[in-house]
C-alpha positions in Angstrom: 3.2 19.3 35.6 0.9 18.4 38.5 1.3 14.8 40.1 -2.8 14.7 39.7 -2.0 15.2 35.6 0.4 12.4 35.5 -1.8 10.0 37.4 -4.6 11.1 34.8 -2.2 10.4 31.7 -0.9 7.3 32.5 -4.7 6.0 33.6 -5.6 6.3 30.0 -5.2 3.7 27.6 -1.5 2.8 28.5 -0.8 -1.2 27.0 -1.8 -0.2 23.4 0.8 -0.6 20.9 0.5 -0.5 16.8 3.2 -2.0 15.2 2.1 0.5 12.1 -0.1 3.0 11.8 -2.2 1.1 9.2 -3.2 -1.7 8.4 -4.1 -3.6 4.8 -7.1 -5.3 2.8 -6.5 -7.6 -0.2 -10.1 -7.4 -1.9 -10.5 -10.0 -4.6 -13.4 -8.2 -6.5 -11.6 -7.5 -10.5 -12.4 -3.5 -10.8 -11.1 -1.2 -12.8 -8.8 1.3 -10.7 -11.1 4.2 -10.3 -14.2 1.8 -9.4 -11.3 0.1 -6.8 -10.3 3.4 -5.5 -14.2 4.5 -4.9 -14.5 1.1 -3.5 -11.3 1.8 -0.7 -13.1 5.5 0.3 -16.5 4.5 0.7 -15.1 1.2 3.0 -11.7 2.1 4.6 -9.1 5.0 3.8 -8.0 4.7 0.3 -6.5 3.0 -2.4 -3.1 1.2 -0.6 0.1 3.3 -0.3 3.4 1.8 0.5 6.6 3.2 3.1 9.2 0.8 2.2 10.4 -2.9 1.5 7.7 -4.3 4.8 5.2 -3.3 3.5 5.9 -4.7 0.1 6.0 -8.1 1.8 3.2 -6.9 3.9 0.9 -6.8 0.7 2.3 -9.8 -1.0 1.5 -11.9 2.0 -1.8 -11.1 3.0 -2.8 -11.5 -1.1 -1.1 -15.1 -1.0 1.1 -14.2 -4.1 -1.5 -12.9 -6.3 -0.6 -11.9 -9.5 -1.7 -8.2 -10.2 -3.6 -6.1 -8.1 -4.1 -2.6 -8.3 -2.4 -0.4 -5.7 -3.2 3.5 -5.0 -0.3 4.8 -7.0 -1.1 6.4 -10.2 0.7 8.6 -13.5 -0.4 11.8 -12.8 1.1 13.5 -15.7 -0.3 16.9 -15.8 2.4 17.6 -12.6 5.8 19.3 -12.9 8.3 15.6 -12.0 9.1 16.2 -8.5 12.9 15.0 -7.0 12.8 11.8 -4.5 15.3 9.8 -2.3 14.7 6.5 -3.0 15.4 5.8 0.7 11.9 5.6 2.2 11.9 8.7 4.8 14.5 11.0 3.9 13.1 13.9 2.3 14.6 15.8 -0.6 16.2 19.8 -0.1 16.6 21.7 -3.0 18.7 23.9 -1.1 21.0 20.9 -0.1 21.7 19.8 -4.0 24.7 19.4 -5.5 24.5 20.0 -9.5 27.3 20.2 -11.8 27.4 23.5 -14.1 23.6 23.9 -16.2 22.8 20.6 -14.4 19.8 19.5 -14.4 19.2 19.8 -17.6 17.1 17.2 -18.8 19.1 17.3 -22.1 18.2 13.7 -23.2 14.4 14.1 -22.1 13.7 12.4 -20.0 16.3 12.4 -17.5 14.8 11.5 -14.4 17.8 9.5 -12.5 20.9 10.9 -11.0 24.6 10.2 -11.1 27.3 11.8 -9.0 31.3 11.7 -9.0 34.0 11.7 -6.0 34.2 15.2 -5.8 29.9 14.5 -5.0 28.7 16.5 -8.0 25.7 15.8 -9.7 24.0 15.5 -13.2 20.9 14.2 -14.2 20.9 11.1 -16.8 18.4 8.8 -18.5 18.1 6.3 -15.7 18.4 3.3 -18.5 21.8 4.0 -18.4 24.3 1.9 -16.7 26.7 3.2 -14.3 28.1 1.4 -11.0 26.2 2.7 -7.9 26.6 3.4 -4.0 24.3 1.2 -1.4 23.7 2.4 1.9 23.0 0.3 4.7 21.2 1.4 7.8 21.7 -1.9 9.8 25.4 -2.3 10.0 26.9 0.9 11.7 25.4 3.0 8.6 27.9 1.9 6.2 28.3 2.3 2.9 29.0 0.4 -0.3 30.8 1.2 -3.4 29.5 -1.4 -6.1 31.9 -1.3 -9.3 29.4 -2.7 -11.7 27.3 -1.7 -14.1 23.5 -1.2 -13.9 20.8 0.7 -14.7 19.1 2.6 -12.2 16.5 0.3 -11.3 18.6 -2.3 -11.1 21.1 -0.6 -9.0 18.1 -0.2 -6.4 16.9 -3.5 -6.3 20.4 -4.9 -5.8 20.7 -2.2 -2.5 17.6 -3.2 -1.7 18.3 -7.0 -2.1 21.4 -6.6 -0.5 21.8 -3.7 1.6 19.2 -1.2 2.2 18.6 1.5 -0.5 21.0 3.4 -2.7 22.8 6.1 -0.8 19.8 8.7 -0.1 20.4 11.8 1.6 23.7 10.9 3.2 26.5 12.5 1.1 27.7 14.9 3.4 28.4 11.7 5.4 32.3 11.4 6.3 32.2 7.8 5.3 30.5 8.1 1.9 33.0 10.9 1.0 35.8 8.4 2.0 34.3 5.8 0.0 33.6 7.2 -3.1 36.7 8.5 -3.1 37.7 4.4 -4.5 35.7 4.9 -7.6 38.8 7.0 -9.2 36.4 9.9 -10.6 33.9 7.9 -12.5 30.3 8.2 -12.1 27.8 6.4 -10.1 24.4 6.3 -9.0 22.7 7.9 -6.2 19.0 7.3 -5.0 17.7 10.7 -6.4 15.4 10.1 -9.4 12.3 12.1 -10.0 8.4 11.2 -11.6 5.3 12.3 -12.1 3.6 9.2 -10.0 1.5 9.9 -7.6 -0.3 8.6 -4.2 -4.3 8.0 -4.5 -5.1 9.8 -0.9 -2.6 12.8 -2.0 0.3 11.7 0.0 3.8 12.2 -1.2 5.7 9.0 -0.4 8.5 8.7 -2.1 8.8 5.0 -2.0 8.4 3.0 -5.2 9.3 -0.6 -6.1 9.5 -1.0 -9.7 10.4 -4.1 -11.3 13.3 -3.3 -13.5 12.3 -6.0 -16.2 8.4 -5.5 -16.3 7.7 -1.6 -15.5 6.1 -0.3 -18.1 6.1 3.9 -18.1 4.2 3.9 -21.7 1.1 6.5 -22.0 -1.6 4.2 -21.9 -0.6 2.5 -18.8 -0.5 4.8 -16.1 -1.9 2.7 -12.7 0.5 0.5 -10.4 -0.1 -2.8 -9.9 1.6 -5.1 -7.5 3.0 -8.9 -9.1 3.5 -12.4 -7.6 7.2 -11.3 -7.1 6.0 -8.4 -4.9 7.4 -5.9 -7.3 5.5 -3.2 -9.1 4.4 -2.8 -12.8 1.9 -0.4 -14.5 -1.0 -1.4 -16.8 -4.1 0.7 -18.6 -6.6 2.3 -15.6 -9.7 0.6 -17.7 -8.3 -3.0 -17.0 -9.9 -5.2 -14.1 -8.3 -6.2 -11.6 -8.2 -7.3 -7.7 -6.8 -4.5 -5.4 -5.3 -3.2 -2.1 -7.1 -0.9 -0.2 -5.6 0.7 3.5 -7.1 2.0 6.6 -5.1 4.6 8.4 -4.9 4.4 11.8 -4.2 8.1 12.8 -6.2 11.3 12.6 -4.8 14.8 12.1 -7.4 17.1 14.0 -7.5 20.9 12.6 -8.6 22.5 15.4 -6.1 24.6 17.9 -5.9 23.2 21.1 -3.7 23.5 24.1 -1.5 20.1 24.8 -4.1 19.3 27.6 -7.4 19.8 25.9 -5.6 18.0 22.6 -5.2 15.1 24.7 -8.6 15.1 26.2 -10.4 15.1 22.6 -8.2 12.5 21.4 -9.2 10.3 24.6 -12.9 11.7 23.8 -13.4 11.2 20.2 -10.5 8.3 19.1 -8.2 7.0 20.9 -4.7 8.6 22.1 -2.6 11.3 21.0 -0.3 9.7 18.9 3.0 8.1 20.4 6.3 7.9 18.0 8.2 5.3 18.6 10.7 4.3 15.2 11.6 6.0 12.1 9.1 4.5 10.5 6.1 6.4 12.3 8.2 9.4 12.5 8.1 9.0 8.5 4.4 8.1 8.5 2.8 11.0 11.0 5.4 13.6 8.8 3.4 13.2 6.3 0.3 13.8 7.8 1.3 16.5 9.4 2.3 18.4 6.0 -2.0 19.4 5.9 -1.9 20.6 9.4 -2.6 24.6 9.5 -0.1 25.0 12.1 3.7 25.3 12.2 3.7 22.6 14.9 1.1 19.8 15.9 0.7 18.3 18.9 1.8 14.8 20.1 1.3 12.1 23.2 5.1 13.3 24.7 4.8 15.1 27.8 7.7 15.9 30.0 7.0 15.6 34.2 8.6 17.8 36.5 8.3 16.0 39.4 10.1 12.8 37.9 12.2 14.6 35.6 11.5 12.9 32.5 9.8 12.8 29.2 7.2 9.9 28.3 4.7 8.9 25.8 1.1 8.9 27.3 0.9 5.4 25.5 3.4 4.3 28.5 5.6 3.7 25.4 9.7 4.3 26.5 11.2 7.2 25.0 13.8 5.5 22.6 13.6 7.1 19.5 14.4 10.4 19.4 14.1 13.3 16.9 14.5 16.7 18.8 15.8 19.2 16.8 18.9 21.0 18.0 18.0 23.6 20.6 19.5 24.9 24.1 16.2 24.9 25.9 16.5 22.7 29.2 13.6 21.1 30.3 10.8 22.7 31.9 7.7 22.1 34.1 4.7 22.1 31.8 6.2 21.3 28.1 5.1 19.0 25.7 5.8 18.0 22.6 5.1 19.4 19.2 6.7 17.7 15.5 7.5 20.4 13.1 5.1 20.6 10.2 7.2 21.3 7.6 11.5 21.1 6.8 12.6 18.0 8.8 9.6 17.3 10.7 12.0 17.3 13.7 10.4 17.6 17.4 10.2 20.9 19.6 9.5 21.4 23.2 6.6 24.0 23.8 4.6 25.2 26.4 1.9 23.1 26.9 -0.9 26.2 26.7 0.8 27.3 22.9 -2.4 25.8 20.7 -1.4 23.8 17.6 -3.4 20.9 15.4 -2.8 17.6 16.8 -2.9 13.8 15.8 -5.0 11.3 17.7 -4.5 7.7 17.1 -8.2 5.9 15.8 -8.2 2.8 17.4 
């Protein structure tokens, strides 16, 4: 890359930093959910969606404990149930699954939770059953937890939650967790795989859901999430009134083909920056808006200099986080790069003239 480019890139607007890529509004008005969700499009994104446990406590403070207000999630059950990981992030392979025999058969209808056993076989089960469970927890070394008591499924997440992180999600090919399980002498236990026919208002699939185990309510006439003063979830009937959270999203996926150069100057033109990744938690969030891009790749703000021999953010943000997927390719002059658009959303190096989608940052 020429020295002139770099001098161009890091002019631009370089001290800007989003903790998230979005940002919440309580609105007090009572509506009824649709009237709320018409009311979120016509005056910011949509109804609110939720990653994980922040932004639980995210909505429950900016709403000063209020008791129920609608949030964009919704029963849509007209869908096939699609699998989640409870773990906010990790995305679910159906080539990676582990069933036992005819499993899952959905033999008790409906069984929409999983259990597995120490040789890490699985069976689908109705998640009011109680079974002891496995937490994971991200912030101690990746660890993981073998909880000999019984719960129900729900239960057994809000205690990893409460606790720990999540239930395991995603991790049992994980060394550890095979070692660990290994203590609960054959029985079975709960992982973080459960499945449902909720759905995001703005068409999203986030997995991430925060039921209270005592109120949550999955009858046929109540089919629209609400948060509660406890910051957990419930459901109640779509008709009912109510105050709600709406969400403005703070990054753009732009459908045009562009080289990495000409992305960056439309970004800079028309919003703001190409967008800068700089935790899990964006990598999570700009994954799934690059699921609608009509590329395989899309374009972000990482550039990698060849006269300094190093890759940057054009935010001036540090290149801490990482998610490259695995690939010999040594760095060259004039790559940038590109997040996949589909399997693990991991990042690839590409030739700055290749012409993908791209997201811009708004503001």
């Amino acid at each position: 890359m020429q020295w002139s480019l770099f001098v161009l890139i890091m002019m631009g607007q370089c001290s800007f930093c989003l903790c998230r890529f979005y940002h919440y509004h309580f609105v007090k008005e009572n509506k009824t959910w649709k009237d709320a969700q018409i009311y979120c499009k016509k005056n910011y994104t949509d109804l609110a969606k939720v990653f994980d446990m922040t932004d639980v406590k995210r909505l429950n403070d900016s709403a000063s404990n209020q008791n129920e207000a609608w949030i964009g999630l919704y029963n849509k059950s007209s869908v096939n149930r699609t699998w989640f990981w409870s773990l906010p992030g990790v995305e679910f392979n159906d080539s990676e699954t582990k069933w036992r025999g005819d499993e899952p058969n959905d033999k008790a209808s409906p069984e929409n939770c999983v259990v597995a056993n120490s040789g890490n076989k699985w069976n689908d089960d109705p998640c009011n059953e109680k079974y002891p469970f496995v937490c994971y927890n991200e912030t101690n070394q990746n660890q993981f937890y073998f909880i000999n008591e019984s719960k129900n499924w729900l239960e057994a997440q809000s205690c990893c939650r409460e606790q720990y992180t999540d239930l395991v999600s995603g991790q049992l090919n994980d060394s550890e967790f095979k070692t660990k399980i290994k203590s609960g002498e054959n029985e079975d236990f709960w992982i973080g795989l459960f499945r449902d026919t909720w759905r995001w208002s703005d068409g999203s699939n986030l997995s991430f859901r925060s039921w209270d185990p005592m109120q949550f309510q999955n009858e046929d006439g109540k089919k629209c999430a609400m948060t509660m003063s406890n910051g957990k979830w419930s459901s109640d009937n779509c008709n009912k009134t109510k105050p709600f959270f709406c969400y403005d999203n703070e990054v753009i996926l732009i459908k045009k083909n562009k080289t990495w150069e000409q992305a960056l100057t439309y970004c800079r033109k028309n919003h703001r920056e190409l967008v800068s990744i700089t935790d899990p938690q964006k990598q999570g969030w700009v994954a799934e808006i690059a699921k609608g891009a009509e590329t395989t790749h899309v374009w972000t703000g990482l550039r990698y200099t060849c006269t300094l021999g190093f890759w940057f953010w054009v935010s001036d943000e540090t290149v801490l986080y990482k998610n490259w997927e695995l690939q010999g390719e040594m760095d060259e002059c004039d790559m940038s790069g590109a997040m996949k658009t589909g399997g693990e959303h991991t990042w690839s190096k590409k030739d700055a003239s290749m012409e993908f989608n791209f997201i811009c940052t708004k503001y």
